[in-house]
GUZABA-749368 format. One record per residue: x, y, z of N, C-alpha, C in turn. Coordinates in steps of 0.001 Angstrom, whole numbers, padded with zeros to 6 digits, always signed. Layout:
XYZXYZXYZ;...
// end
This chain:
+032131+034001+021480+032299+032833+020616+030945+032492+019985;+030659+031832+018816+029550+031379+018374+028913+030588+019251;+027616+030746+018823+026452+030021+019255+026953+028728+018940;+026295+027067+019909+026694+026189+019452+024715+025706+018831;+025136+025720+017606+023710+024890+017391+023439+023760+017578;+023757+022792+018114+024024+021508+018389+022785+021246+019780;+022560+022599+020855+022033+022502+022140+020800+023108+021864;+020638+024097+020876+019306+024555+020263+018216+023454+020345;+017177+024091+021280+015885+022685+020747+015391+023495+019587;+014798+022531+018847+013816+022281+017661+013276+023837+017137;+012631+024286+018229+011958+025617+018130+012971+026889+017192;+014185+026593+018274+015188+027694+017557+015710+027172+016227;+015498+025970+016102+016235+025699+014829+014986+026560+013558;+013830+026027+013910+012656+026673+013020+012738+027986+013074;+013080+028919+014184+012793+029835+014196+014139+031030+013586;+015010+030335+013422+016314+030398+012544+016284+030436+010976;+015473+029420+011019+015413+028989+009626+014774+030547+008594;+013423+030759+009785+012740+031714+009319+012867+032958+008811;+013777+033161+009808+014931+034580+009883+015475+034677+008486;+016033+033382+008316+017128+033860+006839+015998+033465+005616;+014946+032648+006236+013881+033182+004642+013639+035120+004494;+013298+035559+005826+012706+036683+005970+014004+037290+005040;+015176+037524+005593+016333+038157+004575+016803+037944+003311;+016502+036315+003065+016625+035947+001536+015508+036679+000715;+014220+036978+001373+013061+037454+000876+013262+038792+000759;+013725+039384+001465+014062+040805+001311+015213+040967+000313;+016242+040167+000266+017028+040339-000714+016415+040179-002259;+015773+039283-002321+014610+039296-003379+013917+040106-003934;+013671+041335-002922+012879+042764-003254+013822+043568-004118;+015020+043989-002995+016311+044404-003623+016512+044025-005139;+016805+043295-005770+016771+042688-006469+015942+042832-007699;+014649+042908-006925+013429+043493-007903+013370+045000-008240;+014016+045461-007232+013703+047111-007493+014983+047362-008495;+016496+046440-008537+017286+047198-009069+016869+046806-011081;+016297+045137-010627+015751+045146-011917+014751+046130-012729;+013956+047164-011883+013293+047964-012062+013909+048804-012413;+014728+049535-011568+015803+050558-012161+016685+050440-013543;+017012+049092-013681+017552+048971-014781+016850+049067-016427;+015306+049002-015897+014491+049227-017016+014631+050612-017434;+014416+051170-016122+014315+052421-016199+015621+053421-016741;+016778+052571-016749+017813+053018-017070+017887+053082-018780;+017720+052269-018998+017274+051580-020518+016393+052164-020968;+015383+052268-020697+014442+053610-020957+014519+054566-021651;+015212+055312-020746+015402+056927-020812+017043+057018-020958;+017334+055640-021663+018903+055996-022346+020031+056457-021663;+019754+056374-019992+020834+056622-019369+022095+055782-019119;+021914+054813-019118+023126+053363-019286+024455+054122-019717;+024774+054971-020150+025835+055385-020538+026144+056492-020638;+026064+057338-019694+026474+058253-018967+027389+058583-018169;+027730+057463-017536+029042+056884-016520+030031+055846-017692;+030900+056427-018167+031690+055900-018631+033143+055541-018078;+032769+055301-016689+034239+054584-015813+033883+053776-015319;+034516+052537-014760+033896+051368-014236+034796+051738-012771;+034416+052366-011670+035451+052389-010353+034582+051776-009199;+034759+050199-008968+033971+049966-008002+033920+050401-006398;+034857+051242-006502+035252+051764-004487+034804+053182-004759;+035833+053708-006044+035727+055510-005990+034367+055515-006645;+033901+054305-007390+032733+055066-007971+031298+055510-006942;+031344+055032-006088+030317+054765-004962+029899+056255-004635;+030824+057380-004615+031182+058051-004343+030153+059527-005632;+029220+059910-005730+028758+061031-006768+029415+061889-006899;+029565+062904-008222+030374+064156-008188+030552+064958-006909;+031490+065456-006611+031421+066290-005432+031564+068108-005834;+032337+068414-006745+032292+069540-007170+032516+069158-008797;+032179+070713-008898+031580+071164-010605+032746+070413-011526;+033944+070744-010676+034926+070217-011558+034213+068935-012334;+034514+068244-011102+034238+066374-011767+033271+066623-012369;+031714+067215-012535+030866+067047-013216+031523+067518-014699;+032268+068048-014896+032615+068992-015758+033244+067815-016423;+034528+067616-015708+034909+065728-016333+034233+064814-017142;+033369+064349-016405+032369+063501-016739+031456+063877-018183;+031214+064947-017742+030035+065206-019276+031315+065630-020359;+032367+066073-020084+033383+065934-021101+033707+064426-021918;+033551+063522-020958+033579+062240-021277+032424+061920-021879;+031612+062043-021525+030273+061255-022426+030149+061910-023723;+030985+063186-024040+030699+064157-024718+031673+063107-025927;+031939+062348-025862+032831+061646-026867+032610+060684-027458;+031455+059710-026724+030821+058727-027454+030148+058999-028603;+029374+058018-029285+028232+058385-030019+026964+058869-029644;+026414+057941-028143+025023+058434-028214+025477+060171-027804;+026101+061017-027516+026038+062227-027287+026109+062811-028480;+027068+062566-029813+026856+062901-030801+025525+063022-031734;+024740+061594-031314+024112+061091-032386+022341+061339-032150;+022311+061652-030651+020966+061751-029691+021135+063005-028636;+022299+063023-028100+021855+064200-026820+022916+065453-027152;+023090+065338-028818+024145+066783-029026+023567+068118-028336;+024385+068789-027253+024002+070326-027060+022897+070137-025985;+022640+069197-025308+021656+069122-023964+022123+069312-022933;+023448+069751-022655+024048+070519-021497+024480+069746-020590;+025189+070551-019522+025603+070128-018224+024078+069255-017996;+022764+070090-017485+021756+070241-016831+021254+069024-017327;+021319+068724-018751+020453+067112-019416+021488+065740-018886;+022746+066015-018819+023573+065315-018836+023578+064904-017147;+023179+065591-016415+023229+065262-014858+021722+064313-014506;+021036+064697-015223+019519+064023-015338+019527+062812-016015;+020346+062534-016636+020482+060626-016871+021412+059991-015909;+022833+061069-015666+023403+060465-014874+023686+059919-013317;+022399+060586-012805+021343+060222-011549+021285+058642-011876;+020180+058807-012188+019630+057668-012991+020563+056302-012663;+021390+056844-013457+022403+056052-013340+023202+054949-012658;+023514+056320-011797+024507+056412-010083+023656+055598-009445;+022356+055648-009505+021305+055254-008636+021374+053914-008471;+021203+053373-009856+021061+052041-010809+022564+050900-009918;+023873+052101-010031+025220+051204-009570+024892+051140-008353;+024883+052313-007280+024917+052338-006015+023796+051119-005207;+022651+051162-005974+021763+050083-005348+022416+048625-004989;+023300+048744-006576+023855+047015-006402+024879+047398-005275;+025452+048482-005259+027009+048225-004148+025782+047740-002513;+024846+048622-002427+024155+048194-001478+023552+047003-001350;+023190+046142-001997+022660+045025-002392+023532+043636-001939;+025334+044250-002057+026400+043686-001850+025837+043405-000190;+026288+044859+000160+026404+044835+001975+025735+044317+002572;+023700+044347+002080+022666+043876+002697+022659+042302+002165;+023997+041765+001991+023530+040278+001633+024914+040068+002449;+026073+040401+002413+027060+040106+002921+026982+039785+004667;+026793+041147+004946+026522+041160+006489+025577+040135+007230;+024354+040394+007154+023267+039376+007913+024155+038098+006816;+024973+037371+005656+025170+036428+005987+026461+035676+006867;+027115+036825+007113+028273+036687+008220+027659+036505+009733;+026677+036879+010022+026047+036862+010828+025300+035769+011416;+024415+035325+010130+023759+033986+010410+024686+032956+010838;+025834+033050+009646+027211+031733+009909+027571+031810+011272;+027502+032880+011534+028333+033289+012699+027510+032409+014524;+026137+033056+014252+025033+031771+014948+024932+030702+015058;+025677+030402+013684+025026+028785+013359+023601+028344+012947;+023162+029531+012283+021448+029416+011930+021557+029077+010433;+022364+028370+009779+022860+028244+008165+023624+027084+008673;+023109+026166+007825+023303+024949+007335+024495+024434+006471;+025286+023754+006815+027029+023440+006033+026457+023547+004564;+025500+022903+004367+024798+022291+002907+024669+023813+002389;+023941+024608+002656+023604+026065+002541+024484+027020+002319;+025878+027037+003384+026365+027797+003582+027344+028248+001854;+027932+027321+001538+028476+027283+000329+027915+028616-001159;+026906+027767-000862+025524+027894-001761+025849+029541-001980;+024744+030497-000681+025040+031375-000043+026425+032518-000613;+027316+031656-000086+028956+032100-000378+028937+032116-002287;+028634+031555-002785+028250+031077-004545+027973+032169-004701;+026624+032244-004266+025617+033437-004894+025778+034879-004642;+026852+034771-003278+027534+036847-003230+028407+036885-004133;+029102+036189-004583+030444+035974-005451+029420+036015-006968;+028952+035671-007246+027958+035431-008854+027875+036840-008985;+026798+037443-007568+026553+038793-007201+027543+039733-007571;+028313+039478-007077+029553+040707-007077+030293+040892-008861;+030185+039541-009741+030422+039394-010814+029142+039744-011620;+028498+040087-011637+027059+041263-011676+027572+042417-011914;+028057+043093-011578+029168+043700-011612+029837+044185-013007;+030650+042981-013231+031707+043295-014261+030502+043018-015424;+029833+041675-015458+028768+041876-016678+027967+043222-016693;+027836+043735-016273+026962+044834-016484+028102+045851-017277;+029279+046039-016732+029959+046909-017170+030526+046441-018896;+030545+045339-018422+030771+044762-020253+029587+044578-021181;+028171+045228-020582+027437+045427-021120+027273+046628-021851;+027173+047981-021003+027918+049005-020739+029014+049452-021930;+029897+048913-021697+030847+049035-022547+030434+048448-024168;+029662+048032-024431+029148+048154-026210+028666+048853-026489;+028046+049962-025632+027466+050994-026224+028462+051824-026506;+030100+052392-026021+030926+053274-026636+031522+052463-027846;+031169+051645-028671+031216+051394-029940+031244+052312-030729;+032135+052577-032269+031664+053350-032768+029906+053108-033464;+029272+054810-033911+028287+054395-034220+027236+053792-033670;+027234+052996-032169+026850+052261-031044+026018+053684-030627;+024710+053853-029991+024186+054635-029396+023197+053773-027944;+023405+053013-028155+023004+051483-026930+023284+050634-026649;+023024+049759-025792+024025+048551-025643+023530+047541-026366;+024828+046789-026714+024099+045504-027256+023021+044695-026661;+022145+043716-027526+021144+043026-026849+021578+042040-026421;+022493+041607-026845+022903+040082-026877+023174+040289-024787;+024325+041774-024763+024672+041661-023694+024236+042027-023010;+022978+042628-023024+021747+043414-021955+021351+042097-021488;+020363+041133-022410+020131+039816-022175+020958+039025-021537;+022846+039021-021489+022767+038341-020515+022804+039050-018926;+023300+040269-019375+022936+040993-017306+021901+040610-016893;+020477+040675-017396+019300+039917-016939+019871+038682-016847;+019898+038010-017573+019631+036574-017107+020211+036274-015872;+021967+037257-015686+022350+037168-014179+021439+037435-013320;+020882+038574-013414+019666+038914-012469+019163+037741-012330;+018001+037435-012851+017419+036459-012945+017245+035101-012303;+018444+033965-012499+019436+033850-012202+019846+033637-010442;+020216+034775-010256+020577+035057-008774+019106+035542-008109;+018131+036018-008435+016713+036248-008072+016333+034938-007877;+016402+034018-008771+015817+032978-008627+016190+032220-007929;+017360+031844-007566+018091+031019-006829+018092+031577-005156;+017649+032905-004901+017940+033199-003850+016272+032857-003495;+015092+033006-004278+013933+032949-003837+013666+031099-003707;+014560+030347-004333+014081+028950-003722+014802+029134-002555;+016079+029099-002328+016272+028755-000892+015772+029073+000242;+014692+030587-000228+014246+030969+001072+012810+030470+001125;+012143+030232+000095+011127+029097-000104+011569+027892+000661;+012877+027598+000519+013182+026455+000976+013437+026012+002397;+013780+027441+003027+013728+027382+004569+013056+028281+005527;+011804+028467+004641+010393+028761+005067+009348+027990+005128;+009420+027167+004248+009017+025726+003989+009601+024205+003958;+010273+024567+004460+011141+022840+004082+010415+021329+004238;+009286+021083+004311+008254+020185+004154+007912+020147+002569;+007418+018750+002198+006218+018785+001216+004746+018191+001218;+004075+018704+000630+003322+018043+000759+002582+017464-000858;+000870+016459-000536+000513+015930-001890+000156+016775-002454;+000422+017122-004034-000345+017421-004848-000829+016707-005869;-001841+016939-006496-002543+016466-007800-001476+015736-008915;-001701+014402-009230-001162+014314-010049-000945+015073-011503;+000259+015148-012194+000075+016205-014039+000455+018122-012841;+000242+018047-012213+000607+019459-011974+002065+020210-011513;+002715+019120-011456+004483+018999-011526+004739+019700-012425;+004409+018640-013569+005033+019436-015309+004293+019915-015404;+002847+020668-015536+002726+022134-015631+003873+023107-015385;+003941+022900-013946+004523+023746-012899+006176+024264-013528;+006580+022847-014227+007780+022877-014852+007744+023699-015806;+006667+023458-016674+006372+024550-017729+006276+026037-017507;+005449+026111-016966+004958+027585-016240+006192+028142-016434;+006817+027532-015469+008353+028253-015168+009417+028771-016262;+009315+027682-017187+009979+027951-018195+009662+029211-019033;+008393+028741-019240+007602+029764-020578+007789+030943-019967;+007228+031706-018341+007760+032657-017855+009320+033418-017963;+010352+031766-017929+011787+033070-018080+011959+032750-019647;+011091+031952-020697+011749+032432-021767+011252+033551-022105;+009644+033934-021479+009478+035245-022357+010005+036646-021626;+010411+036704-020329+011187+037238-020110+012370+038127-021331;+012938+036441-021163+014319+036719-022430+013964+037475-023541;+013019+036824-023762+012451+037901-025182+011856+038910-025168;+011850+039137-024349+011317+040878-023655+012499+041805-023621;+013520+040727-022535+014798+041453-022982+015303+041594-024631;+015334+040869-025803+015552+041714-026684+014865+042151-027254;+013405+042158-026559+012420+043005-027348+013481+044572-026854;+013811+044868-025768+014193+045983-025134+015564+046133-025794;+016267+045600-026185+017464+046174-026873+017414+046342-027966;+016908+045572-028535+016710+046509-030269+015500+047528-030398;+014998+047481-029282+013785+048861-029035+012828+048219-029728;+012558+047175-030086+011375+046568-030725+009729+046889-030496;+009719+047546-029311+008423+047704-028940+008171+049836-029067;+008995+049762-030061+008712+051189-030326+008090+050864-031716;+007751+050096-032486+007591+049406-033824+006339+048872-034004;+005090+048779-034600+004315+047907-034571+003328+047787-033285;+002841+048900-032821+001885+049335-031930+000666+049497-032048;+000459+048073-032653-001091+047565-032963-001362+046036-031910;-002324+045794-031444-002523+044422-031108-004047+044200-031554;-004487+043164-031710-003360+041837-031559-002455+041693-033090;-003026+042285-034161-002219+042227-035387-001385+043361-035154;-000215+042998-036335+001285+043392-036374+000878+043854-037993;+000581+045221-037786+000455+046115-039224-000654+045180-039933;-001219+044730-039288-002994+044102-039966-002401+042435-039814;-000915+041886-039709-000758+040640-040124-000580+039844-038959;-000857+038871-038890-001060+037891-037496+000743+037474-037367;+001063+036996-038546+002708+037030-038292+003457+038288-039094;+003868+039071-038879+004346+040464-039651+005478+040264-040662;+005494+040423-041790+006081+040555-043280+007442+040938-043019;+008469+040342-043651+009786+040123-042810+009896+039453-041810;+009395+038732-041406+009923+037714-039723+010796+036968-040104;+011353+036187-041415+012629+035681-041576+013511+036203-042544;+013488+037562-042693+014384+038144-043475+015689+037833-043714;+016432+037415-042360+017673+037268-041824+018284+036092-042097;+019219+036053-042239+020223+034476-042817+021252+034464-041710;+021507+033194-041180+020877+032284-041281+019301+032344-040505;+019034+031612-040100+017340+031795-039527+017283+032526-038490;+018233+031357-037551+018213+031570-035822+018414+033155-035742;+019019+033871-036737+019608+035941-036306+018086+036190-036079;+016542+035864-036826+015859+036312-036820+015254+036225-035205;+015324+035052-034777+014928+035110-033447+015875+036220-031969;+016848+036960-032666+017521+037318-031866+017964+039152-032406;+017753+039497-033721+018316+040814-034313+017367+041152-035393;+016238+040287-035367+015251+041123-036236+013607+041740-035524;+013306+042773-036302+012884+043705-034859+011376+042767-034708;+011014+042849-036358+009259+041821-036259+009475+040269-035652;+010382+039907-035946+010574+038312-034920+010425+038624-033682;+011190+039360-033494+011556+039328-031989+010600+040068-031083;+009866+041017-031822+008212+041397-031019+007499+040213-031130;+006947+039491-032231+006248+038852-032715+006758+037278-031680;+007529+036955-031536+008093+035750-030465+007770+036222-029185;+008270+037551-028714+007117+038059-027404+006332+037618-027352;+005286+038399-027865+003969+037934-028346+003492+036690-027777;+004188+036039-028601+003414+033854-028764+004272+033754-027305;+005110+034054-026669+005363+033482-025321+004603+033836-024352;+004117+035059-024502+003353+035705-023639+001892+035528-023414;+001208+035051-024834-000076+034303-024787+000337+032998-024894;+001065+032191-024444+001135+030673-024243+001389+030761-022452;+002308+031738-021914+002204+031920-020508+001273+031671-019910;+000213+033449-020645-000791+033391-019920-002093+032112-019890;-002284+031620-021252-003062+030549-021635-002856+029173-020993;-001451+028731-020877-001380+027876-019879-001449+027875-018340;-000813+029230-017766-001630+029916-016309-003295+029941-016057;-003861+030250-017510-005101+029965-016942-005815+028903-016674;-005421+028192-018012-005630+026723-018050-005342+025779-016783;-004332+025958-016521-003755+025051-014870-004599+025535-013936;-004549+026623-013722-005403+027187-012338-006708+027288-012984;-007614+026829-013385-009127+026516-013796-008970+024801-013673;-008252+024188-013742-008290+022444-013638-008115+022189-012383;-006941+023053-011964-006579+022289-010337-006786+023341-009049;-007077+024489-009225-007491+025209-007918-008201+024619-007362;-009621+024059-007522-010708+023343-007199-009896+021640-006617;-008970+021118-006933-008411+019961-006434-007545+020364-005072;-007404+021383-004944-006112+021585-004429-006664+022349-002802;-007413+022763-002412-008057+023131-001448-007077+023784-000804;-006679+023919+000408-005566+024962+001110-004210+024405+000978;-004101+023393+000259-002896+023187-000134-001913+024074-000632;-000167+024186+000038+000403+025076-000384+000684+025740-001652;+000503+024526-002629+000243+025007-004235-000657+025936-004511;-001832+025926-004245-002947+026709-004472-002769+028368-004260;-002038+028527-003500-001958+030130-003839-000881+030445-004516;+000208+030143-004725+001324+030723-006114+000366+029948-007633;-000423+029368-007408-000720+028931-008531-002020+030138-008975;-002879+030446-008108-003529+031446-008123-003233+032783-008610;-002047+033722-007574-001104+034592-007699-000528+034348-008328;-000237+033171-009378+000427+033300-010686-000980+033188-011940;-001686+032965-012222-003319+033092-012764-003611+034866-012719;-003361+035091-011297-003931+036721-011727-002640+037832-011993;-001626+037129-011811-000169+038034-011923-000213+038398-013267;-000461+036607-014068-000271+036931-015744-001145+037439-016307;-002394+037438-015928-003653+037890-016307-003059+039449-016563;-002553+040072-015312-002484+041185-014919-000820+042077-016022;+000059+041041-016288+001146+041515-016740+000813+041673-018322;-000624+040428-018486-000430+040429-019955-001605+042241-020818;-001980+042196-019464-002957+043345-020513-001933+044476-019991;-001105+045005-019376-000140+045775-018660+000990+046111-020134;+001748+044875-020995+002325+044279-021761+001588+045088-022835;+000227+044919-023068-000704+045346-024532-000685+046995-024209;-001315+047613-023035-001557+049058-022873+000225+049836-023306;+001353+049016-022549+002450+049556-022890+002891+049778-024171;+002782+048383-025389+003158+048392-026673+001769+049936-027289;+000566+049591-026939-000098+050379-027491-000353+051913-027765;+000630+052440-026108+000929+053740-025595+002254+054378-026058;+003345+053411-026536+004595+053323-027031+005469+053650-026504;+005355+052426-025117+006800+052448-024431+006846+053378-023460;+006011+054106-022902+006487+055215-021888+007410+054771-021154;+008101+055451-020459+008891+054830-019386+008151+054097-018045;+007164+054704-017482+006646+054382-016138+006169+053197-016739;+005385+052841-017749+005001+051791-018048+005738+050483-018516;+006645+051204-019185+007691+050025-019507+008157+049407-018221;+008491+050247-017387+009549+049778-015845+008215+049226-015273;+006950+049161-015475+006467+048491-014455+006112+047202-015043;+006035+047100-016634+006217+046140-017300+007106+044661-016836;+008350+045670-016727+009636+044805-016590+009598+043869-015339;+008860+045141-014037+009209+044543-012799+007733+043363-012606;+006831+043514-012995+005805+042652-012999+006069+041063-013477;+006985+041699-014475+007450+039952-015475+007786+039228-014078;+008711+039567-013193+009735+039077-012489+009017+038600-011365;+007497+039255-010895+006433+038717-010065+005751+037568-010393;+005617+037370-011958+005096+036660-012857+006211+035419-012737;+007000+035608-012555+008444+034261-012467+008612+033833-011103;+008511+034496-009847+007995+034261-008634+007035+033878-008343;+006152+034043-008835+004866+032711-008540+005415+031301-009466;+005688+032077-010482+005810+030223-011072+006746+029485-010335;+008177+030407-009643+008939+029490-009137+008403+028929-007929;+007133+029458-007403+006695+028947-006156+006089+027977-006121;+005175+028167-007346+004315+027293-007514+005345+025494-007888;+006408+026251-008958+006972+024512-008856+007851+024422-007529;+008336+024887-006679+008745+024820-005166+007800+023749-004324;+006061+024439-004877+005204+023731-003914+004922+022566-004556;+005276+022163-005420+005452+020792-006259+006219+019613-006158;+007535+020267-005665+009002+019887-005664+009056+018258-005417;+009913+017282-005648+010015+015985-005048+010280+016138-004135;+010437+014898-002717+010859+014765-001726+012439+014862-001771;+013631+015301-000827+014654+015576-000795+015058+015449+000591;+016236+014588+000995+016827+014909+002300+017330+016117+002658;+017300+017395+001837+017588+018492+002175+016676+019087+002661;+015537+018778+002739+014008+019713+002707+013889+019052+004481;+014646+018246+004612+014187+018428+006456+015845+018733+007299;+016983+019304+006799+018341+019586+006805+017764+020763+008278;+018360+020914+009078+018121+021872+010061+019961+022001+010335;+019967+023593+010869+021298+024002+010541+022122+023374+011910;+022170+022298+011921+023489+021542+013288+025176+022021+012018;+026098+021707+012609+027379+021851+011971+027057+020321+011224;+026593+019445+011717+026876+018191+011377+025692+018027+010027;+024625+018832+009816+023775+018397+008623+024445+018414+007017;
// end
């Protein structure tokens, strides 16, 4: 029968708590690596290679030649095979579709390593009524991860289509995102569940930070679907011009911020030096206020993250996109959004949830 948490002293309740930061934190990695993979998928144009959506049988890789034989018959029908990989064989066609397999199978795993240890915790009583829900939310969001991706997926067999749309790449990230983010406060949250003072004005920074981090994110993501960063591989000017010729070509306006290729590098850009400029700015005013206070190191580790993503960001546009560089591009952003979310975590207002210890009754 379950544990009763009710007889737990104090110690086990903390030491409970810790446990499911340690796994929320690890799920967090997960998470990061598949976002990595997915760059990498995007990349090197493999996204559409697997043209079946089978979430049980698909788990499953070719087993004999036949099915491979299937499969590249199938891809053999879209456009991008027509239009990009005509006549690259069985042998090219198995080399994206790795890639691929890799990309799905991580998430089916991603499922299990969140499902289990949280049947488990419930099962203890080391998860909190308040929590537990939450938790239950976020495998279910998870698992609908899933179908967005595949309806992402699915715009690239468009006719004429040789990639997926941006609109819908942008939102699979943002699910990512999203569910990354939400899983890294709670375990912030019951790794820490105290607050303490900070400096007055460093809240709304903190608020900011955060923001400016996932909008330029976003715009990274459609820098990456309209391939924008294959274009204009000069910094800091854009073909000699500080704002590049055409940036509102598009009618009505707003398409330009979203389907034109110089906006939508060029909006990178200004998010990415307002990131970093306000990261530096905050952590040069308040490191020195803040002494071992828990703020002080995500605020730091977010100071040298962006420092670090933004010249990472310039060598990539300048080199044009390699893959290794792009994917480490991608996964850095998302380190760059983990400090900020920490940093406003270590900010946070006071909350009767932040001292919640997992009894049935909290």
């Amino acid at each position: 029968m379950p544990f009763d948490a009710d007889n737990f002293p104090a110690e086990h309740h903390n030491r409970d708590r810790r446990r499911v930061a340690r796994w929320l934190f690890a799920m967090c990695g997960m998470i990061l690596v598949m976002i990595g993979l997915g760059g990498a998928t995007r990349l090197t144009g493999s996204g559409l290679s697997i043209m079946e959506w089978a979430p049980i049988m698909g788990a499953l890789p070719p087993l004999s030649e036949a099915e491979w034989h299937r499969l590249y018959a199938l891809y053999q029908k879209i456009p991008q095979y027509e239009l990009i990989n005509k006549g690259f064989g069985l042998e090219g066609f198995k080399q994206i579709f790795w890639l691929e397999w890799t990309h799905r199978a991580w998430g089916r795993l991603i499922g299990v390593a969140f499902v289990v240890p949280l049947a488990w915790f419930a099962w203890r009583g080391a998860i909190g009524r308040r929590l537990l829900p939450k938790l239950g939310l976020l495998f279910l969001l998870g698992g609908a991860q899933g179908a967005v991706g595949w309806f992402m997926v699915a715009s690239g067999f468009l006719p004429d289509s040789t990639a997926v749309s941006a609109y819908r790449l942008v939102i699979h990230l943002s699910f990512a995102l999203a569910l990354y983010v939400a899983l890294l406060w709670i375990g912030l949250s019951e790794w820490r569940p105290g607050r303490t003072h900070t400096p007055p004005g460093l809240r709304p920074r903190a608020v900011l930070l955060a923001a400016l981090s996932g909008l330029t994110i976003l715009a990274g993501g459609f820098v990456a679907g309209l391939r924008a960063g294959l274009t204009y591989n000069t910094f800091p000017l854009m073909d000699g011009r500080l704002i590049p010729a055409g940036y509102a070509d598009h009618s009505p306006f707003w398409r330009n911020l979203t389907e034109n290729i110089p906006a939508v590098q060029f909006d990178h850009r200004l998010l990415a030096t307002l990131t970093a400029l306000t990261a530096i700015w905050t952590a040069l005013r308040y490191l020195p206020r803040l002494g071992a206070a828990p703020a002080a190191r995500p605020l730091f580790l977010l100071a040298v993250a962006v420092v670090a993503q933004y010249a990472l960001g310039v060598i990539t546009l300048l080199w044009v996109v390699p893959v290794s560089l792009g994917t480490a591009h991608q996964m850095l952003a998302v380190l760059v959004l983990s400090a900020a979310v920490a940093l406003l975590h270590a900010t946070r207002a006071p909350s009767s949830q932040d001292q919640e210890c997992p009894h049935p009754q909290a």
